[in-house]
FIPADREN-977201 format. One record per atom (N, C-alpha, C): residue in one letter; z, y, x; atom name. Coordinates in pm, 1 decimal. Example, Ala and Ser with C-alpha at 12.3 -4.5 7.8 and 13.67 -1.06 7.14 Angstrom:
residues 2
SITE / aa / zz / yy / xx / at
SITE / A / 780.0 / -569.0 / 1319.0 / N
SITE / A / 780.0 / -450.0 / 1230.0 / CA
SITE / A / 780.0 / -330.0 / 1320.0 / C
SITE / S / 708.0 / -225.0 / 1285.0 / N
SITE / S / 714.0 / -106.0 / 1367.0 / CA
SITE / S / 787.0 / 3.0 / 1290.0 / C
END
This chain:
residues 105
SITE / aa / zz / yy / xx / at
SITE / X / -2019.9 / 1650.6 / 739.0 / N
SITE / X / -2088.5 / 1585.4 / 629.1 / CA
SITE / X / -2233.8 / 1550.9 / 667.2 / C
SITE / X / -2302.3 / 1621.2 / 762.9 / N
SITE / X / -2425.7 / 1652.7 / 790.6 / CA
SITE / X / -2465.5 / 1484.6 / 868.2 / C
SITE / X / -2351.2 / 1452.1 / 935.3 / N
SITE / X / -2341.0 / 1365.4 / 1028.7 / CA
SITE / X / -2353.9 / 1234.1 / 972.2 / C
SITE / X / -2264.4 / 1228.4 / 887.8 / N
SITE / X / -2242.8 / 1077.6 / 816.6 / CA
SITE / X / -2388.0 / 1107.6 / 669.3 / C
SITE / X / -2473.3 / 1202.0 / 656.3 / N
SITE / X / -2548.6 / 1185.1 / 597.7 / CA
SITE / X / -2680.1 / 1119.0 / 686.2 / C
SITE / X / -2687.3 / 1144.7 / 806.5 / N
SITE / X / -2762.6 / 1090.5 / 902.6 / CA
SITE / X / -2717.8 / 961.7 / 968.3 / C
SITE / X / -2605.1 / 907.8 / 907.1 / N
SITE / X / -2531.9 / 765.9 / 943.0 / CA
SITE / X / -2601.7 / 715.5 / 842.8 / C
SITE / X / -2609.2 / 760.6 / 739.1 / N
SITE / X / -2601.2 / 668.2 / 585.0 / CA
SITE / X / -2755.0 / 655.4 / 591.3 / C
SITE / X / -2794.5 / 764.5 / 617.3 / N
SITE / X / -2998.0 / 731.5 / 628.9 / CA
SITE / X / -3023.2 / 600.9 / 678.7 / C
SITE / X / -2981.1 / 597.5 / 801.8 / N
SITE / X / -3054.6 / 543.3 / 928.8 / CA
SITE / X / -2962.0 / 381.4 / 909.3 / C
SITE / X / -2862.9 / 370.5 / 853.8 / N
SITE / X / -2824.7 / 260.1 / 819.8 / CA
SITE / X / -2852.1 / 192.5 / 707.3 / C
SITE / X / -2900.9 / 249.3 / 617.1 / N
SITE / X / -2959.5 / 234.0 / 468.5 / CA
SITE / X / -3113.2 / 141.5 / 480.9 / C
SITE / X / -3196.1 / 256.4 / 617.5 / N
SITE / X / -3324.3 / 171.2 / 689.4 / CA
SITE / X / -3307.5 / 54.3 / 754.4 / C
SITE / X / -3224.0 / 45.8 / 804.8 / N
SITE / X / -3224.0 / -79.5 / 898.0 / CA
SITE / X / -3162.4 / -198.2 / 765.1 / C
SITE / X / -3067.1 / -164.4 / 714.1 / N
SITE / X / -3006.0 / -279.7 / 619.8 / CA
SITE / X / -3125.4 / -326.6 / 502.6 / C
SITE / X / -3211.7 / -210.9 / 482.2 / N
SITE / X / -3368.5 / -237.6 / 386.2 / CA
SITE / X / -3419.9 / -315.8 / 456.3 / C
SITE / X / -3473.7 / -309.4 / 617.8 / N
SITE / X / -3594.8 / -403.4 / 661.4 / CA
SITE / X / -3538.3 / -513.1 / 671.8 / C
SITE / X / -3402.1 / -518.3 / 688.7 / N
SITE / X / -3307.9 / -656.0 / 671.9 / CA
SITE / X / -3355.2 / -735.4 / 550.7 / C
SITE / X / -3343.5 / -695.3 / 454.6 / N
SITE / X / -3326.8 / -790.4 / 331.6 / CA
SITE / X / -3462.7 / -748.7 / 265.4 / C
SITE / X / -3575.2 / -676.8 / 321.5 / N
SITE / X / -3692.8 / -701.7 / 355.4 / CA
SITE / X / -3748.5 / -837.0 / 386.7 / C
SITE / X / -3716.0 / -872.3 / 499.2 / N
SITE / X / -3742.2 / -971.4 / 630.4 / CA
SITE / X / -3696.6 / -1088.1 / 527.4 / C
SITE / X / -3590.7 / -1073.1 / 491.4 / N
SITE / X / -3535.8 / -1187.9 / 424.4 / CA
SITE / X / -3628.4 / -1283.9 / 364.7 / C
SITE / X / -3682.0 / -1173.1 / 211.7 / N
SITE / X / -3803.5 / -1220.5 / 136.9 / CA
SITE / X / -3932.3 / -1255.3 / 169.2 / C
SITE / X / -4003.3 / -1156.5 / 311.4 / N
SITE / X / -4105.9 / -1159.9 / 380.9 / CA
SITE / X / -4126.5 / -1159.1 / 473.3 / C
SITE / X / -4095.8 / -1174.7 / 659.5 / N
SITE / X / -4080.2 / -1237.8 / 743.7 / CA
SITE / X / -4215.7 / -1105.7 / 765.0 / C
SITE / X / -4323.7 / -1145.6 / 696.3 / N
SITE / X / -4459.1 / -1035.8 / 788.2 / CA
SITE / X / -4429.9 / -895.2 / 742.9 / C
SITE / X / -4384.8 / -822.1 / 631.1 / N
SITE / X / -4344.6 / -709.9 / 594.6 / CA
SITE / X / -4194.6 / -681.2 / 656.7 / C
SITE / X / -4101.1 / -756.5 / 688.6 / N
SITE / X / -3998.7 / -697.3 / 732.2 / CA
SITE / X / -4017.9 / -664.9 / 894.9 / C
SITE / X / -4127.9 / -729.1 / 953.4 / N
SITE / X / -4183.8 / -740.0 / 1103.9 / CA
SITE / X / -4257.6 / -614.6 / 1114.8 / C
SITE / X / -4321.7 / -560.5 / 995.5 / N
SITE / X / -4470.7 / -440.4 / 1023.3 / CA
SITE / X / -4343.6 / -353.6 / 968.1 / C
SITE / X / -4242.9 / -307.6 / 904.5 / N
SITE / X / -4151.4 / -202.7 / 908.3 / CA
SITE / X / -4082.1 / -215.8 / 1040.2 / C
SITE / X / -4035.0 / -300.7 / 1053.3 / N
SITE / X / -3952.7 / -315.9 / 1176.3 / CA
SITE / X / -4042.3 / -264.5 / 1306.1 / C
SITE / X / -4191.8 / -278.4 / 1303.5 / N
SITE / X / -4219.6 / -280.9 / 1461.9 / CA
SITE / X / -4286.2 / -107.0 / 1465.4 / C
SITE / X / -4241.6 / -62.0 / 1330.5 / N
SITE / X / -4309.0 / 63.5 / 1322.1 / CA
SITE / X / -4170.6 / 133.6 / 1411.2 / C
SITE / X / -4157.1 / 242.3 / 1499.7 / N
SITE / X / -4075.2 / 329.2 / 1529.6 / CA
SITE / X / -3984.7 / 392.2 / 1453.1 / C
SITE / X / -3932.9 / 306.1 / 1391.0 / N
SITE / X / -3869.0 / 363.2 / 1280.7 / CA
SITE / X / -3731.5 / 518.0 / 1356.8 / C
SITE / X / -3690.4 / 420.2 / 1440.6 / N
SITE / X / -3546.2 / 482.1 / 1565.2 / CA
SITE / X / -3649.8 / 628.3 / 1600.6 / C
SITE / X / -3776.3 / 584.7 / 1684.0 / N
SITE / X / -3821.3 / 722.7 / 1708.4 / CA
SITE / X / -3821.3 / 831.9 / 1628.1 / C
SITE / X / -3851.0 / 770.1 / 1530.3 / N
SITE / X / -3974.1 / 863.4 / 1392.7 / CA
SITE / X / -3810.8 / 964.7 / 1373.9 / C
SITE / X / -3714.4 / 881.7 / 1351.2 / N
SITE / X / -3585.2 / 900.6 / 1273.5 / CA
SITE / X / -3489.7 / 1028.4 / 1369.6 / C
SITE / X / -3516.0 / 997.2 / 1531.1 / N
SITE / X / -3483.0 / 1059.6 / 1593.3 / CA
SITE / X / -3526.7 / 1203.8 / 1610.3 / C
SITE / X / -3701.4 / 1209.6 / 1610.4 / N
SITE / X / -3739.2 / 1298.4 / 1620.5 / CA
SITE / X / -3705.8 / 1351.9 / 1472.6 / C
SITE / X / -3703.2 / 1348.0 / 1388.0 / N
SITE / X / -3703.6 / 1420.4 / 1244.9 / CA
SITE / X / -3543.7 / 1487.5 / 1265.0 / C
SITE / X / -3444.7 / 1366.1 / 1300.7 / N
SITE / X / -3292.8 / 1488.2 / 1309.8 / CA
SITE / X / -3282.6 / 1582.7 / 1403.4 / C
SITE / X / -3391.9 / 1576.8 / 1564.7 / N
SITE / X / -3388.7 / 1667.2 / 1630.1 / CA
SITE / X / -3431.2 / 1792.7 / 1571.0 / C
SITE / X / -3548.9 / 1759.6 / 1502.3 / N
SITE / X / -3598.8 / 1867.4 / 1440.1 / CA
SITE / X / -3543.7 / 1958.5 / 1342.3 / C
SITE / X / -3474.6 / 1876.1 / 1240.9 / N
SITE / X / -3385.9 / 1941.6 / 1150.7 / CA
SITE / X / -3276.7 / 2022.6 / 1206.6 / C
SITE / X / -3198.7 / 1963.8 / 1298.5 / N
SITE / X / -3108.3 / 2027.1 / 1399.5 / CA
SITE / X / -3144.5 / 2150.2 / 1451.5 / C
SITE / X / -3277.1 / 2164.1 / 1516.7 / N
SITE / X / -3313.2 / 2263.4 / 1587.4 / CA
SITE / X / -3386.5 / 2388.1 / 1582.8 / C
SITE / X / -3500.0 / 2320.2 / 1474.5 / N
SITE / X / -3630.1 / 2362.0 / 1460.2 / CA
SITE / X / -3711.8 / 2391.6 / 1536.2 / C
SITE / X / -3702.3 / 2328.3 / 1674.0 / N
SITE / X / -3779.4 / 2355.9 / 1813.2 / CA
SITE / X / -3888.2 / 2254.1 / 1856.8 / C
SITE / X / -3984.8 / 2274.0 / 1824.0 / N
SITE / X / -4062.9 / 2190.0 / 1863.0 / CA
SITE / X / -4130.2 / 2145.4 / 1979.8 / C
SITE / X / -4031.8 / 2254.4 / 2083.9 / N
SITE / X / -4074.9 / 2208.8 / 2210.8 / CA
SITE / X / -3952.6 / 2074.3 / 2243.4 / C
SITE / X / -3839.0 / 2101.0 / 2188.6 / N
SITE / X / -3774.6 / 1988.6 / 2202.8 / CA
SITE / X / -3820.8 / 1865.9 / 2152.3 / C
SITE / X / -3855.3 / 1823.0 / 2030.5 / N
SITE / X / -3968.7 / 1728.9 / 2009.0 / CA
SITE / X / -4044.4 / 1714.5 / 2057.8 / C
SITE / X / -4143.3 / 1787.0 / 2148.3 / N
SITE / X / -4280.5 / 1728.4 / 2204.8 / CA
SITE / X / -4221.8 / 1668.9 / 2308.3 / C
SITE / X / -4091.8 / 1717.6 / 2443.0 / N
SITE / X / -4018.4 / 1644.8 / 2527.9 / CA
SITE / X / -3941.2 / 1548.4 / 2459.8 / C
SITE / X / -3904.6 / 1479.5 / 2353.9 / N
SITE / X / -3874.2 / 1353.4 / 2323.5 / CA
SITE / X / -3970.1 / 1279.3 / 2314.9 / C
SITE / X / -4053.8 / 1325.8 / 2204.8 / N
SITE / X / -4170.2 / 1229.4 / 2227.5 / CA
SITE / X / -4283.9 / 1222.2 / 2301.6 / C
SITE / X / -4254.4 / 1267.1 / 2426.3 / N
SITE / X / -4364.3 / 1257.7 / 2526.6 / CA
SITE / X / -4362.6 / 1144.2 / 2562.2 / C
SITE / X / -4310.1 / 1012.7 / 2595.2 / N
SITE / X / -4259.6 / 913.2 / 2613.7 / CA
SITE / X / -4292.2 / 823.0 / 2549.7 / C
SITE / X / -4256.0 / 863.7 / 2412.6 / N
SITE / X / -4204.3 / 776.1 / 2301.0 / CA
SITE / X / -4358.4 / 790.3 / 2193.2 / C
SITE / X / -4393.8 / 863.1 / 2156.0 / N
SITE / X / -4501.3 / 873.0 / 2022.3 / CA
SITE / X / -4596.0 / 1004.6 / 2065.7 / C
SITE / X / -4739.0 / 960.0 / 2175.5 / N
SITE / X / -4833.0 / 1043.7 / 2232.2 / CA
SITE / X / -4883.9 / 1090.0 / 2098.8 / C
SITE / X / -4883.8 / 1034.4 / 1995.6 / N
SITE / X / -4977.3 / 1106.6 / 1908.4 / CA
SITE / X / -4886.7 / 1216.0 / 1846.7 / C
SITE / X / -4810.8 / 1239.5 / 1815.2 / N
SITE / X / -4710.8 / 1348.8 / 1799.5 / CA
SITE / X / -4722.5 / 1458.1 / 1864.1 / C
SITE / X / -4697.5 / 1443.4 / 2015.3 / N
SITE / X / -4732.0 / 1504.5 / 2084.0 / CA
SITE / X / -4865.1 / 1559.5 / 2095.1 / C
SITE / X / -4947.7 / 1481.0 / 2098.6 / N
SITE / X / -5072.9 / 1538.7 / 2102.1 / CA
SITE / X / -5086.5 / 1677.5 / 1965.1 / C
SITE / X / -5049.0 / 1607.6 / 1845.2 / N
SITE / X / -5077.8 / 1688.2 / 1719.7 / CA
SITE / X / -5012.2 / 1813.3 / 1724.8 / C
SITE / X / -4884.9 / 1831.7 / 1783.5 / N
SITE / X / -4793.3 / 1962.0 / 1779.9 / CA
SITE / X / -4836.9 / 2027.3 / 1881.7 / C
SITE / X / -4896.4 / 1978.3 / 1967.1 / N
SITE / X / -4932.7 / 2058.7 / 2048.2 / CA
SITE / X / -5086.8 / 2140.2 / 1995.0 / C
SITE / X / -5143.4 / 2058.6 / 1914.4 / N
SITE / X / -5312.0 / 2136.7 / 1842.4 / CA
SITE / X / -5278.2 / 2216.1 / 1711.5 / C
SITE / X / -5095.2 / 2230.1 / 1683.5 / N
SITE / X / -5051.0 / 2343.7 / 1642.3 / CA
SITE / X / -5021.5 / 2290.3 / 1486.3 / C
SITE / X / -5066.8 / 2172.0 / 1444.4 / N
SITE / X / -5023.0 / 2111.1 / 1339.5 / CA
SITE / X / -4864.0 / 2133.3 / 1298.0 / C
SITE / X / -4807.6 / 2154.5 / 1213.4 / N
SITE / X / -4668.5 / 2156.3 / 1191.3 / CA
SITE / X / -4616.8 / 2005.6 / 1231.7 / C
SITE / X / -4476.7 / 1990.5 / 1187.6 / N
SITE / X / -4397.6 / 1859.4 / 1277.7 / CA
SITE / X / -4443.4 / 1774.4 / 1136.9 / C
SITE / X / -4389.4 / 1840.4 / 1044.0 / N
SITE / X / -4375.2 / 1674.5 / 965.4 / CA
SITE / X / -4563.5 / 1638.0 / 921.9 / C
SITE / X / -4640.7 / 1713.0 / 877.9 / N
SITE / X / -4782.5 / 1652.4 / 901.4 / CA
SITE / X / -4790.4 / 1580.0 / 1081.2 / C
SITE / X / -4779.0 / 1585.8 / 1154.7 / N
SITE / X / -4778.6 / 1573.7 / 1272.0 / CA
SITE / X / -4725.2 / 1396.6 / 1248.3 / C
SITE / X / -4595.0 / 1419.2 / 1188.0 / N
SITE / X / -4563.9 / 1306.3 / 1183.4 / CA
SITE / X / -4588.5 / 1223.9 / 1077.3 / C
SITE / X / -4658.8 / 1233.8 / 982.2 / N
SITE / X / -4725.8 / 1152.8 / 864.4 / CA
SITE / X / -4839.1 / 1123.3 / 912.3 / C
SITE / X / -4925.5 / 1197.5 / 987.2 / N
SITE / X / -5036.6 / 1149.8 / 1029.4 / CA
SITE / X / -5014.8 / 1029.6 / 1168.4 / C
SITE / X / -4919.8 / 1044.2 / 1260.6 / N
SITE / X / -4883.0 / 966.3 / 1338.2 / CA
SITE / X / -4864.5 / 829.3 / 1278.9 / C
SITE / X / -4795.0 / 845.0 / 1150.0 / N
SITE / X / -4726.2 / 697.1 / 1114.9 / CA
SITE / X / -4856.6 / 607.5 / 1053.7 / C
SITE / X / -4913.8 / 712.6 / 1012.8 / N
SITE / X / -5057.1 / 658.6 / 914.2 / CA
SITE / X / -5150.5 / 627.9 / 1000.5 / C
SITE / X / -5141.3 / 666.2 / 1121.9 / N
SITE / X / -5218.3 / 569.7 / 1234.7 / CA
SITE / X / -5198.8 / 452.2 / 1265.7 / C
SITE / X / -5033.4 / 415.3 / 1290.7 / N
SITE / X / -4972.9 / 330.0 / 1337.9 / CA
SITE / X / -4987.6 / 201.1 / 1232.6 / C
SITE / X / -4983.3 / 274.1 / 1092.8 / N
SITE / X / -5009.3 / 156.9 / 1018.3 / CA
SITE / X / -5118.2 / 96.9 / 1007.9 / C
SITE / X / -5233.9 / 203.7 / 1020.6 / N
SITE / X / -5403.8 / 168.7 / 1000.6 / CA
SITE / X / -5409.5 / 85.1 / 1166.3 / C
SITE / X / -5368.9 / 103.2 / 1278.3 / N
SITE / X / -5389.8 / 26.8 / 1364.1 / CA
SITE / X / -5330.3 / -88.9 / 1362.0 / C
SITE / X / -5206.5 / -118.0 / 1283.3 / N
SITE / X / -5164.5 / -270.8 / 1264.0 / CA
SITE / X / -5267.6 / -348.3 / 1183.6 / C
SITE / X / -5300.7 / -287.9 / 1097.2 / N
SITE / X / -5382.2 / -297.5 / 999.8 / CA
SITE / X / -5517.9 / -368.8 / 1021.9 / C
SITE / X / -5585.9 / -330.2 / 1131.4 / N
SITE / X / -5699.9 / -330.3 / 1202.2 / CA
SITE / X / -5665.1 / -468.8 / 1308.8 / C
SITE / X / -5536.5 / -487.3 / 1346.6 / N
SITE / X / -5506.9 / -586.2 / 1430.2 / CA
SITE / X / -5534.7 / -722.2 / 1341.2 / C
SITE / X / -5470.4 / -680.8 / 1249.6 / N
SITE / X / -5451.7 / -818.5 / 1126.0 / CA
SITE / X / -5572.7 / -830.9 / 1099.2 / C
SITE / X / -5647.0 / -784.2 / 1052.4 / N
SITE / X / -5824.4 / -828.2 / 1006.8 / CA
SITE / X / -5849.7 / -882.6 / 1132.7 / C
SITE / X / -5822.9 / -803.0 / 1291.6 / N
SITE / X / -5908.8 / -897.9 / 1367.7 / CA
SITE / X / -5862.2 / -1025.7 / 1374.1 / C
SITE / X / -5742.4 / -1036.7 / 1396.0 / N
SITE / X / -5653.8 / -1181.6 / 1380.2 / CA
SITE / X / -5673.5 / -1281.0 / 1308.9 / C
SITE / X / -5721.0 / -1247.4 / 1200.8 / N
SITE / X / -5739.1 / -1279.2 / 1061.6 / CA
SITE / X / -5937.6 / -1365.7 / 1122.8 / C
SITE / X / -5978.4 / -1229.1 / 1155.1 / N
SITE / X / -6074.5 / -1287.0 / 1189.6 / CA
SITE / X / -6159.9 / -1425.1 / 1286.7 / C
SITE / X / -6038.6 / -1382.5 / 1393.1 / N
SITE / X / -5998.2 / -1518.1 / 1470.0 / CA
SITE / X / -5988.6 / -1619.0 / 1428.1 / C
SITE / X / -5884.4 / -1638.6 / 1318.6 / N
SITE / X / -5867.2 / -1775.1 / 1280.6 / CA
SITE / X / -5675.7 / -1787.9 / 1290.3 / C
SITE / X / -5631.5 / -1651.0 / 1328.2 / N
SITE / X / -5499.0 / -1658.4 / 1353.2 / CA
SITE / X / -5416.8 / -1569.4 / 1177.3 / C
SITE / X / -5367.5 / -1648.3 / 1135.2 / N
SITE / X / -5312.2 / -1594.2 / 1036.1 / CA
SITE / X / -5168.0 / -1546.5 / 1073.9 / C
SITE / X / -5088.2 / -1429.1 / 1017.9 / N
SITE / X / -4952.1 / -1410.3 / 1044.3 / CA
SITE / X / -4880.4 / -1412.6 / 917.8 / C
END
């Protein structure tokens, strides 16, 4: 059951940024280019395991700021709210400069 509840998540996300994209083309692009697969991966490893050394070796690769945070002893899921809330404030920061340019998206 555990399994197809982690089918139904992760297919539920992807079929949202779908018909996201549909309506908005720039919001279904800034969900989409967020790690959603990582974020998603590391959270079932975690649930699975509760090992957070296994998470810091997934996302050594994949999401340094994670890594960085679990390792300064932060728990996983702050670890990972603060990660995502970067990722968004740095898209974020891209678009004003863009914006500033003269390049609209």
């Amino acid at each position: 059951m555990y399994y197809l509840v982690k089918i139904a998540i992760t297919t539920v996300l992807i079929v949202a940024i779908s018909e996201i994209a549909k309506r908005s083309s720039f919001f279904g692009a800034l969900l989409a280019s967020v790690p959603l697969v990582s974020i998603l991966a590391m959270i079932w490893l975690y649930i699975d395991t509760k090992d957070t050394t296994k998470v810091i070796d997934l996302s050594n690769s994949v999401f340094w700021l994670v890594l960085l945070l679990l390792k300064q002893g932060l728990s996983f899921y702050i670890s990972m709210i603060i990660a995502v809330g970067v990722t968004i404030l740095c898209y974020w920061l891209m678009i004003v400069i863009l914006n500033h340019l003269g390049i609209r998206l």
